[in-house]
N, C-alpha and C positions, 0 to 999 in steps of 0.2 A: 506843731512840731516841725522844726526841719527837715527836710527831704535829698539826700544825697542823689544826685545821678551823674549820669557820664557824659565825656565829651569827648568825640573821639579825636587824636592828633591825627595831623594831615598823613603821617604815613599809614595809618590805619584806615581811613575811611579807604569803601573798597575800590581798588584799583576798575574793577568791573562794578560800581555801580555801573558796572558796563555798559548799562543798559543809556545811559549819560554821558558816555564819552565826550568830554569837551569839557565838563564840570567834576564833582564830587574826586575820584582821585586819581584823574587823568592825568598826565603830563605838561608838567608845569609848561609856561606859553614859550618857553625853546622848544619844545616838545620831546625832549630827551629822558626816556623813563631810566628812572632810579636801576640803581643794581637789586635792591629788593623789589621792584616791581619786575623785574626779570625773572627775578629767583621764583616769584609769585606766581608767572607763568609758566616759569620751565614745571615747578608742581603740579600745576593744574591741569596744564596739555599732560602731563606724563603718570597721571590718574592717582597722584602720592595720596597715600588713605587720608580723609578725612576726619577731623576731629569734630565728637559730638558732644554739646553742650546743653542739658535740658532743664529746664525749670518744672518740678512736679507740682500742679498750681492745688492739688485738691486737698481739704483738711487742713492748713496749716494757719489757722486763725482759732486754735483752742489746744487749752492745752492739753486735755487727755490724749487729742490725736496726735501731737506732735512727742507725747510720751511713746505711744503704741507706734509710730514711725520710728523711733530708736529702736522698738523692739524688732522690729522688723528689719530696717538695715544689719543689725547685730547680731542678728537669726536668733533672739532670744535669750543671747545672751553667749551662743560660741564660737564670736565672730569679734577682734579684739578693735574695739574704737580709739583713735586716735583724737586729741583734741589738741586747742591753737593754743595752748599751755605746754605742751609736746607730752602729754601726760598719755597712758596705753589701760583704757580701762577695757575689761572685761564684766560681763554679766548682763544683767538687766539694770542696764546703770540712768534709763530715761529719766524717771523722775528724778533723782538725784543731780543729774544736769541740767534740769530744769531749771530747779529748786538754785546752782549753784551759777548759772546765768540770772538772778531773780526776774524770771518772766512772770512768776506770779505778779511781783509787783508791776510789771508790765502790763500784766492783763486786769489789775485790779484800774490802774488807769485807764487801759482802754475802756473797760466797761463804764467810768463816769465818765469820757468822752462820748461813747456813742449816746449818753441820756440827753446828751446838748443836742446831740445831730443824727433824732430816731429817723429809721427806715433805711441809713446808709449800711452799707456792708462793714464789717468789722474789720481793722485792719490785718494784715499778718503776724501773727506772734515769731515766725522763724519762716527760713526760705530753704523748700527741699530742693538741693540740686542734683544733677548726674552726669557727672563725665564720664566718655565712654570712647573705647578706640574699636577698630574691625578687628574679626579673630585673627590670632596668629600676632596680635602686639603683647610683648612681656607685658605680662602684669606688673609686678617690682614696676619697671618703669612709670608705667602708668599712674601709678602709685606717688612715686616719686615728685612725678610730672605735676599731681594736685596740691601735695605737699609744699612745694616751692610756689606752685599758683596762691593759695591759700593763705600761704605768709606773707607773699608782696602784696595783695592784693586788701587783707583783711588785719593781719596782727595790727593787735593793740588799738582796734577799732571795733570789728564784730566779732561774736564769740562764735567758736564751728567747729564741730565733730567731724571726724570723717569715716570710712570704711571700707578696704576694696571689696568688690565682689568676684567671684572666679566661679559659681557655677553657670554660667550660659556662655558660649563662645567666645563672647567677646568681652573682655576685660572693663568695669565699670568701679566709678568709685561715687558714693552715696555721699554727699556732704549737707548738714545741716547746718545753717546761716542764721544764727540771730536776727531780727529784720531791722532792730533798733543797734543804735552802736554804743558801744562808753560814754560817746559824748552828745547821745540822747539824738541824733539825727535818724533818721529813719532811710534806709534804702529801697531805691526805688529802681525795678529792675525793667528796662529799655530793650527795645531793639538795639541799641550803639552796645550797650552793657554786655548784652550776651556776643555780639558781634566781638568786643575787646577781649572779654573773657575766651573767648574760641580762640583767636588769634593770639594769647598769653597762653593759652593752654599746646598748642602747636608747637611755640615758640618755646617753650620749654620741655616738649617732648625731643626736638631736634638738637636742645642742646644736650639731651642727656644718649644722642642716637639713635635717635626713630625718625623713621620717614615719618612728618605729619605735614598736613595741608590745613589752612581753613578757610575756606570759600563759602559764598552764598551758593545755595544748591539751584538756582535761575541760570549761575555764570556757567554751571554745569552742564544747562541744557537738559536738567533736572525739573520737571515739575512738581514732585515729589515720591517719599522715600514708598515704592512699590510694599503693600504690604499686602498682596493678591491671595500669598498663601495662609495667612493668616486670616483674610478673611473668610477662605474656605474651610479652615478647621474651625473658625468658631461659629460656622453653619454645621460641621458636622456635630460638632456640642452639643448645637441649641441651645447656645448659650448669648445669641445673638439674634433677639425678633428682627430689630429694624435690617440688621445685614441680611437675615436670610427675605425679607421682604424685599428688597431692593434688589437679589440676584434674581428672583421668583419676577421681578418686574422687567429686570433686564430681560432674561432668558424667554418671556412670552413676545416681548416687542422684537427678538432674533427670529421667532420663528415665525411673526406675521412680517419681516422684514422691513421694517418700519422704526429701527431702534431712532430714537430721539435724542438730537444734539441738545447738551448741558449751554446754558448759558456760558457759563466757564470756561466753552471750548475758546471763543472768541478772545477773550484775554490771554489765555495760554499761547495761542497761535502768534498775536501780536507781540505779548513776549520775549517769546523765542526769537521773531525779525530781529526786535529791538539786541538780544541778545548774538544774534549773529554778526548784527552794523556791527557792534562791539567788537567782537574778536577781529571781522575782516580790516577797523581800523587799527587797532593794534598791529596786525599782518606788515600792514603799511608800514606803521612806523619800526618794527623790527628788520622789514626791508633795507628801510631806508639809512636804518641804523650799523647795516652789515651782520643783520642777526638774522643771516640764511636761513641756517638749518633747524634755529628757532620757530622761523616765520613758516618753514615747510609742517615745524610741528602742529603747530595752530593751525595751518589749514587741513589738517589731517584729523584734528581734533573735533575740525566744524562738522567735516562732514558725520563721524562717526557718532554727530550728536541724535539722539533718538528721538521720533514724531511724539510732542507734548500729546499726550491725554487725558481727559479726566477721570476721577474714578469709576464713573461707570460704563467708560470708553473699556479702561483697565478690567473690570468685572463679564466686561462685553468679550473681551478679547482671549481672558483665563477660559473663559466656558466654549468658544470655539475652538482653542486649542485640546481642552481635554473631550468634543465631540470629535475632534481628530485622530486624538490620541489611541481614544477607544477602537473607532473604527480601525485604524492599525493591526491594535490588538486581534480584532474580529477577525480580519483578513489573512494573520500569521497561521 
């Protein structure tokens, strides 16, 4: 079967493969950056929210589960799904869009495909995705934002549901993707792929008025998204062995003082260099370019970039804050 992927246009590949400056999407050999690579920066340095684009990889190669995921996106049915026909159904309508994308017969083939090529993994019958913006963006927008993504992107190739969601802070919209298309090519979902879709999905939130950004989270000085709290509540659960094993392991190696550097630290650390060469050359060429008060921003942005660490640096660091914490308490 065919396999669709992406390729990204030269304005797309990231300005910061930063980490490359001189190649990927540096400035062409005058060295003069683009007006959207300015614009790229000016977001960046000036912390314009991020858009988040994620691939949900688990269950989606059968079809009951990709039924009971519509149920779930749909809250069962009182949550109204849009689809790439512009149709607004309501209920428990999975199977029925199953049945009306025929992925049966999708999965009737894949099943005599995989009797050719036992022991491979099954392909995906549909592709759960999720766009998401930080609290405080309209939903409507957001909303919006998929909408228009969804139809340059897909009409009249893959078939896709969508649905926003509005109970947790921050605004997100549930989209399921057919993985095979009309004309029988199969999508095949990339780093470049989600990298374009981010940058499509930004690029259409700003034109309908929201500040969006979409960067690699490296170019950020990011090593990635802090979820310290979250680890702590699913120790207080128990709903997590290996997490509460790992704080349990950190927390012994703080107090014989001897906590143990992750191999990981070393690449993180190296990183960051590579990400710093980055922006200090950029610095330059805003310099050079009479983009002062640009180039003051980016060095303001370096500095306030935060010490990489890994998670267990991160697990290391929540648990002597909150032996701080307490002790405060003790002492008031």
């Amino acid at each position: 079967m065919p396999k669709r992927t992406f390729r990204l246009p030269r304005e797309e590949i990231p300005l910061l493969d930063i980490v490359s400056l001189g190649r990927g999407g540096a400035p062409e050999a005058g060295g003069r950056l683009t007006t959207e690579q300015v614009e790229q920066i000016r977001r960046t340095v000036q912390r314009t929210p991020e858009v988040m684009v994620k691939v949900l990889g688990r269950n989606s190669n059968d079809l009951k589960a990709a039924a009971r995921h519509f149920d779930y996106i749909g809250r069962k049915g009182e949550l109204e799904l849009e689809t790439d026909d512009g149709d607004r159904l309501q209920g428990r309508v999975g199977e029925s869009l199953l049945e009306d994308w025929d992925l049966d017969i999708d999965d009737a083939r894949r099943q005599g495909d995989l009797k050719a090529t036992a022991g491979r993994k099954p392909p995906k019958l549909v592709h759960k995705l999720m766009f998401s913006m930080p609290a405080g963006t309209p939903p409507a927008k957001v909303l919006a934002a998929v909408r228009i993504f969804a139809r340059d992107e897909f009409a009249l190739q893959h078939r896709y549901a969508f649905v926003l969601h509005t109970d947790e802070p921050h605004p997100h919209v549930h989209v399921v993707l057919k993985a095979v298309s009309e004309q029988g090519v199969r999508l095949n979902i990339r780093k470049a792929t989600l990298r374009h879709w981010r940058s499509e999905f930004a690029r259409n939130l700003r034109l309908l008025g929201v500040s969006a950004n979409a960067t690699e989270r490296a170019v950020r000085g990011e090593s990635r998204v802090n979820k310290i709290d979250a680890v702590f509540r699913a120790e207080q659960r128990g709903t997590s062995t290996f997490v509460r094993n790992r704080m349990e392991l950190t927390a012994v190696e703080l107090v014989r003082g001897n906590l143990r550097r992750e191999s990981g630290n070393q690449v993180l650390q190296q990183t960051m260099k590579d990400v710093v060469a980055g922006w200090r050359a950029l610095d330059e060429i805003l310099s050079g370019e009479g983009q002062r008060e640009l180039a003051a921003d980016v060095r303001r942005f370096i500095e306030a970039m935060s010490v990489p660490r890994t998670d267990k640096e991160r697990i290391a660091l929540a648990l002597l804050q909150r032996v701080d914490q307490r002790r405060m308490n003790m002492s008031r």
